[in-house]
C-alpha positions in Angstrom: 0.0 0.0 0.0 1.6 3.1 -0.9 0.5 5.2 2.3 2.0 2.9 4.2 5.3 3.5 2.5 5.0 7.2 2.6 4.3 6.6 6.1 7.3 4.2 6.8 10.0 7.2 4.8 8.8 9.9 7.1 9.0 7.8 10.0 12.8 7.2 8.6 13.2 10.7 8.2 12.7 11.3 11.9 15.0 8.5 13.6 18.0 8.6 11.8 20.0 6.5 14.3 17.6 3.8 13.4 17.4 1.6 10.2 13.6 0.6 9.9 13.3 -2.7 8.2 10.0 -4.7 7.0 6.7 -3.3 8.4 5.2 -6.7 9.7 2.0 -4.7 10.2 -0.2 -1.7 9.2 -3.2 -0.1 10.6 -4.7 3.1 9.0 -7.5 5.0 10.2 -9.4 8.2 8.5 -10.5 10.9 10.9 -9.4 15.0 9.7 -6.5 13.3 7.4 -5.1 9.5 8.4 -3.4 8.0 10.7 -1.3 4.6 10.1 -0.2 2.4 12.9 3.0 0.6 12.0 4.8 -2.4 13.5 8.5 -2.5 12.1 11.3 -4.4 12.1 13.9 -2.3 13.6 17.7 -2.1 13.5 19.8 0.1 16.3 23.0 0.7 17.9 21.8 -2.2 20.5 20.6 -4.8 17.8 17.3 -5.7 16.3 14.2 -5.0 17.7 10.2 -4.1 16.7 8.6 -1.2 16.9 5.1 0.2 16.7 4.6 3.8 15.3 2.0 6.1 14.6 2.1 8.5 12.2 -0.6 11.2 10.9 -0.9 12.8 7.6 -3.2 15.9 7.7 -6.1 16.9 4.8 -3.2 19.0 3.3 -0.7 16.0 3.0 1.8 17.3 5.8 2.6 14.0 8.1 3.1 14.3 11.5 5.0 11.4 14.0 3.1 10.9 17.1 4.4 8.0 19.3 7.4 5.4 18.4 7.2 2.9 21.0 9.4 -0.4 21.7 7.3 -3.7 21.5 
């Protein structure tokens, strides 16, 4: 799905000292724009890991990164 790539490049953007991998899963939601809930496989300074973001793109196409969360 091509939101959810958009999605996964900002969140990229945003934590350069990690290298996000595969999203394993995707949630999107539609409210004033949409929000996408992704789980990713992540890569860091202390190993692999997953990781669940969630990040918002507005009416006007601006995305915004609300919570990145270790699961």
């Amino acid at each position: 799905m091509p939101l959810v790539l958009d999605a996964k490049a900002y969140v990229q953007k945003h934590l350069a000292a990690m290298s996000l991998g595969e999203v394993t899963e995707a949630y999107t939601q539609v409210v004033a724009g949409v929000n996408i809930k992704l789980v990713v496989n992540v890569t860091a300074d202390d190993g692999p890991s997953s990781w669940q973001f969630v990040a918002y793109q507005s009416l006007d196409g601006k995305w915004h990164l609300y919570s990145a969360n270790r699961i």
